[in-house]
N, C-alpha and C positions, 0 to 999 in steps of 0.2 A: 693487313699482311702480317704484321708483329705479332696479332692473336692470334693468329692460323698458326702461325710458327709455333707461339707458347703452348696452343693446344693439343698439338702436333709433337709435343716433346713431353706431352702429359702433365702441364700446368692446368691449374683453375684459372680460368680469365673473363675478367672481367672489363667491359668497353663503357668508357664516357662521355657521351658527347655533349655539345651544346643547346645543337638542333633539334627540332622534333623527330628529325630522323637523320641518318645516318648517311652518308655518302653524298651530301647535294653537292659539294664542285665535281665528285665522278661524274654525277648525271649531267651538271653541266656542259661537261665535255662531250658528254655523247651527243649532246648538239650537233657538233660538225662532225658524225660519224664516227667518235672515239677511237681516235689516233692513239693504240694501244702501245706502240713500240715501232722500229724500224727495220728495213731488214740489209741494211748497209756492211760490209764485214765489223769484225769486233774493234780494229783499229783505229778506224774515221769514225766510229758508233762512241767510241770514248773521249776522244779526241772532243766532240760537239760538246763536254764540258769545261772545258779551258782552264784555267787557275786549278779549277776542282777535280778534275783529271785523275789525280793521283792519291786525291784521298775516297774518292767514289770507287775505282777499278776492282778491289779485291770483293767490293759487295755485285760489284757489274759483272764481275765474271763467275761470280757462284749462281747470278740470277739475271744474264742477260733476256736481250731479244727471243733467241732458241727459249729456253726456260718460260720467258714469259707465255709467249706461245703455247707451249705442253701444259701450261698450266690453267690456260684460258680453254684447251682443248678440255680438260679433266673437268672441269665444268660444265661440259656439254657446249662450248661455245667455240663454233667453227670462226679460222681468220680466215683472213686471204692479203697478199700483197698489190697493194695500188700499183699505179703506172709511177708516180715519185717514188716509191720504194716503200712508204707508209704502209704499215701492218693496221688492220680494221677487223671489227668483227664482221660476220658475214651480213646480218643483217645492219649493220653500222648503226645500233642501238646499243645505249650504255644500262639501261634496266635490265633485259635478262640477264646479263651477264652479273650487275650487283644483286638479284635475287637471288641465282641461283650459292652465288656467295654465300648469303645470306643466310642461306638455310644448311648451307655444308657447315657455315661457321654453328649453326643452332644446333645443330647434329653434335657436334664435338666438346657438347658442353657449355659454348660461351653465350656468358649471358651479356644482353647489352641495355643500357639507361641511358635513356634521352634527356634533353632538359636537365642536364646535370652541366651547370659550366664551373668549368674550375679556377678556383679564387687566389690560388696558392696550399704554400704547405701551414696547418695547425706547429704549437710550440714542442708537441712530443713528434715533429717527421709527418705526420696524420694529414693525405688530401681532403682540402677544404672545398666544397662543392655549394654552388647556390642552387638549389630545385625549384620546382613550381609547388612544393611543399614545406620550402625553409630549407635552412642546411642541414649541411651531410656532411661526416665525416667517415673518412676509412681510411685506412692502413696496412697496407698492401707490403710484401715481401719484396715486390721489387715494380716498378713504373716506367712505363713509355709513356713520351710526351710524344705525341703527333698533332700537334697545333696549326701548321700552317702557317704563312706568309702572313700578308694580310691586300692583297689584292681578293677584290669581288667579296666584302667582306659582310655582304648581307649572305651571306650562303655558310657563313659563320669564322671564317679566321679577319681575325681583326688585329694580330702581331702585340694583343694587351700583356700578351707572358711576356715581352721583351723584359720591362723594367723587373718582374719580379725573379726572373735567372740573375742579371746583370746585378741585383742587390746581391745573391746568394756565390757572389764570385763568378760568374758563369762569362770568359767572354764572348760579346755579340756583336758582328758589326750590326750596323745600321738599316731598316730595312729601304731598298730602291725596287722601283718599278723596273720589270723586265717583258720582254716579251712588249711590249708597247707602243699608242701612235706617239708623235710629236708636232708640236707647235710651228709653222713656220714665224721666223723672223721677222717679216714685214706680213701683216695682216691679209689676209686676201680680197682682193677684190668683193665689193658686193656681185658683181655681174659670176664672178668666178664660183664664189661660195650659194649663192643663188642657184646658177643653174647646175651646176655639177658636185654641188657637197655629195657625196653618197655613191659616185661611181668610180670604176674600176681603172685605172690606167693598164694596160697591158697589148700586148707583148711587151716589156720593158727589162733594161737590164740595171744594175746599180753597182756603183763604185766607191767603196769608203775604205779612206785607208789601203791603197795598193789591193785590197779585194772585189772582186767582182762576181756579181752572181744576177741569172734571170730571174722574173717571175712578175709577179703581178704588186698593186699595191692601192690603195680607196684614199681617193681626197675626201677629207674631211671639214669641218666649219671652220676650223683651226689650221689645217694643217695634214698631216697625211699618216696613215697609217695601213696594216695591212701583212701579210705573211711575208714580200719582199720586205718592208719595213722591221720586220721582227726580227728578221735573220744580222741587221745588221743592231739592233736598238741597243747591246751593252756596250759597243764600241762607241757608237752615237752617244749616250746617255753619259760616256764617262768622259768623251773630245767637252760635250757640255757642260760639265761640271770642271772641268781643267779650263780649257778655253771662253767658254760664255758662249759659245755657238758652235753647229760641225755645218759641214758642207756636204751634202750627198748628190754625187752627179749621177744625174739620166741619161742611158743610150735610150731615146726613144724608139731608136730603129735596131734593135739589137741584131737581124737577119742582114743587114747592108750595110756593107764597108763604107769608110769615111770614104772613098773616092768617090763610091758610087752616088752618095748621097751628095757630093760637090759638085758631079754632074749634073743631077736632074733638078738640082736646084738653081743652078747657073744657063737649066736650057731654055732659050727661048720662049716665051708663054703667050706672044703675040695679043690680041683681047682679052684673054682670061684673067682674070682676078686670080691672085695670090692664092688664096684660100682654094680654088680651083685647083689650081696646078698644084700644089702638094697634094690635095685630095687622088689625083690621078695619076701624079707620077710616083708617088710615097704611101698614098695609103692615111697621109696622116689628115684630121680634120677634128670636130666636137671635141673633147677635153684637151686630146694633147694640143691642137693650137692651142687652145683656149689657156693652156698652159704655159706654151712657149711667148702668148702674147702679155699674161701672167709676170713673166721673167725677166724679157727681153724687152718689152716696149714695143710699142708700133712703129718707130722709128729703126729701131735695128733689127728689126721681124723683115723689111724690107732691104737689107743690105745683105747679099748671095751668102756672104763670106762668113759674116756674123750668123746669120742662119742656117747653115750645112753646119757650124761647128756646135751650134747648141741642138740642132739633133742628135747629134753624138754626144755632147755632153751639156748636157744642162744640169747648172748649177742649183741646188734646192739649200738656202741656207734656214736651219731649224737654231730656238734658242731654247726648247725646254722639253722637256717629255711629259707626258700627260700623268695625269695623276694618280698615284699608288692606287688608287681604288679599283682604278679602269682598265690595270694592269691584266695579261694573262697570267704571269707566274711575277713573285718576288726574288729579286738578290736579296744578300744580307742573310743574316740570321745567326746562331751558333756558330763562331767558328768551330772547325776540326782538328784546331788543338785543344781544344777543350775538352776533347773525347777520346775515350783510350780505343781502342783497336776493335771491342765489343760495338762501340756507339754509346759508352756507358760516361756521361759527364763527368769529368777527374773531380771537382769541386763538390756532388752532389754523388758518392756513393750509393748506388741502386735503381737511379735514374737514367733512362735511356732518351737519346732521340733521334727521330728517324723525319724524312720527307722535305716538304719545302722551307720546316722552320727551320732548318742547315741553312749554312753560308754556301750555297750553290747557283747554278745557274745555267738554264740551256736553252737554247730554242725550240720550238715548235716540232713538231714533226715525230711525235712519240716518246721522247729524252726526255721531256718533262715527269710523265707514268711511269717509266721505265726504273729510274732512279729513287720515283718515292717506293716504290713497290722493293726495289732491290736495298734499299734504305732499313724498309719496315722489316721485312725478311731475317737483316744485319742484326737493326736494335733487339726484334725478337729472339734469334739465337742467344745475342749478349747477354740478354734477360737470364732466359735458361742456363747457362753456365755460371753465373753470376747466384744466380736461388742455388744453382748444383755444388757451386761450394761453398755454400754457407752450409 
């Protein structure tokens, strides 16, 4: 998006990447239909970056949701809005649409090199580039870093620029895993992790921190993860790093009130087995017991009182988040005071950055694209004003 922008403003640009080719986490994401943006109003749409809120907004409102949209149209690339509110291409593939990129951006002039990663800056300013031919150098009028996190770091961000910004004055926080599962606390059962690592708990609702929200979420070998799990992971991820553990409670039955669930739990069951009777009067049986039995014990799985209140809430204590690599997006990165108003690094005159290698952070559900896209857009203009007054 930065080169569009420079090319679009009648710069030469030129693109470097590491990989053989260009866009693999785009295409990654178009795995799960390429969740392009949101179509929330602008308020709660900005709001889903928290802390970052305020240094994101002026790039979000030159290049929101709308914006993204008209511009994914101009491409030839129809959306449409999900039942969540998620904007998608029509085909819910990430290739056309980075093709036809592709070739608007080949159209305008820019050229691009693969197999170039970059090493840092030479002693005269000059990017130092390793190739599949040796090195490279160049020296450019002016530089966007769009590096990326370093979650899914075979696809090529690996968060290696940290140390060599932070030598050149630059500050960065730290990079953390976002978007992510987490470990539970006490190990899981073999029986547990056996039969149901890999399925889905749902209808379910979650409560961390006075927040609460539905959806779904995948026990894992570890632990559990999953898009209900994401929504809540920076809150989680930071109770764990303060505390040494957070606590996230389950409404298993998020459609039925605590009464109702105190009734049918307390109604008479005559021969049937346990398992039976919540099967038939609740609905619940295969993971969620297996979960509540997970929790609770077998001993207090049998006691009315204890059982009606852990359908409503059950306790999941976690003590770690899964590891930066396995992440979907990264916290951390440049902070935003380190950047003037362009996106242009105060410490490194002419250098721009845009996307996930910012100290930012959001959940799932299109805010992730949205903001590197409205980022690159930013650091692009920067660029151009920046070469315009020299």
């Amino acid at each position: 998006m930065a080169a569009e922008t420079l090319a679009g403003g009648g710069a030469r640009v030129e693109v470097f990447d590491a990989m053989r080719s260009v866009g693999r986490k785009f295409l990654l994401a178009g795995r799960g239909g390429l969740n392009l943006t949101h179509s929330e109003p602008e308020a709660p749409f900005r709001a889903r970056y928290a802390q970052a809120e305020g240094a994101l907004t002026p790039a979000l409102q030159a290049f929101g949701a709308d914006a993204l949209r008209a511009w994914a149209a101009g491409l030839g690339i129809e959306t449409f809005v999900g039942t969540s509110g998620r904007v998608f291409p029509r085909d819910l593939k990430a290739a056309p649409l980075l093709r036809a990129w592709l070739r608007r951006l080949h159209a305008a002039g820019v050229v691009v090199h693969t197999r170039h990663r970059w090493s840092g800056w030479g002693p005269a300013g000059e990017l130092l580039f390793d190739t599949s031919d040796g090195p490279r150098n160049v020296q450019p009028d002016a530089t966007v870093l769009a590096l990326g996190g370093a979650s899914w770091q075979r696809l090529g961000s690996d968060g290696a620029w940290l140390p060599g910004l932070q030598a050149r004055g630059v500050a960065v926080a730290p990079l953390q895993p976002s978007n992510c599962g987490f470990d539970a606390a006490v190990p899981w059962s073999d029986f547990l992790r056996g039969r149901f690592a890999g399925q889905p708990v749902k209808p379910v609702a979650a409560t961390f921190e006075g927040r609460r929200q539905q959806g779904e979420f995948v026990l894992t070998e570890t632990g559990i993860e999953g898009s209900l799990v994401y929504a809540f992971s920076a809150a989680l991820r930071d109770a764990i790093k303060r505390d040494g553990q957070a606590v996230l409670v389950l409404d298993l039955l998020p459609a039925h009130s605590a009464e109702r669930v105190g009734v049918e739990v307390t109604r008479p069951r005559g021969h049937r087995s346990l398992a039976t009777h919540l099967k038939s009067r609740l609905g619940i049986e295969g993971l969620k017991l297996a979960l509540l039995h997970e929790v609770l014990g077998a001993e207090a799985l049998h006691e009315p009182a204890h059982l009606a209140a852990a359908l409503k809430a059950l306790p999941i204590t976690l003590a770690a988040a899964r590891p930066l690599n396995e992440a979907i997006s990264t916290a951390g990165g440049v902070a935003f005071d380190a950047l003037d108003p362009g996106f242009m690094l105060r410490a490194c005159p002419g250098v721009f950055c845009a996307g996930e290698m910012l100290d930012w952070e959001a959940p799932t559900g299109g805010y992730l694209l949205t903001a590197c896209l409205a980022t690159g857009r930013a650091a692009g203009l920067g660029a151009l004003a920046w070469c315009a007054g020299r």
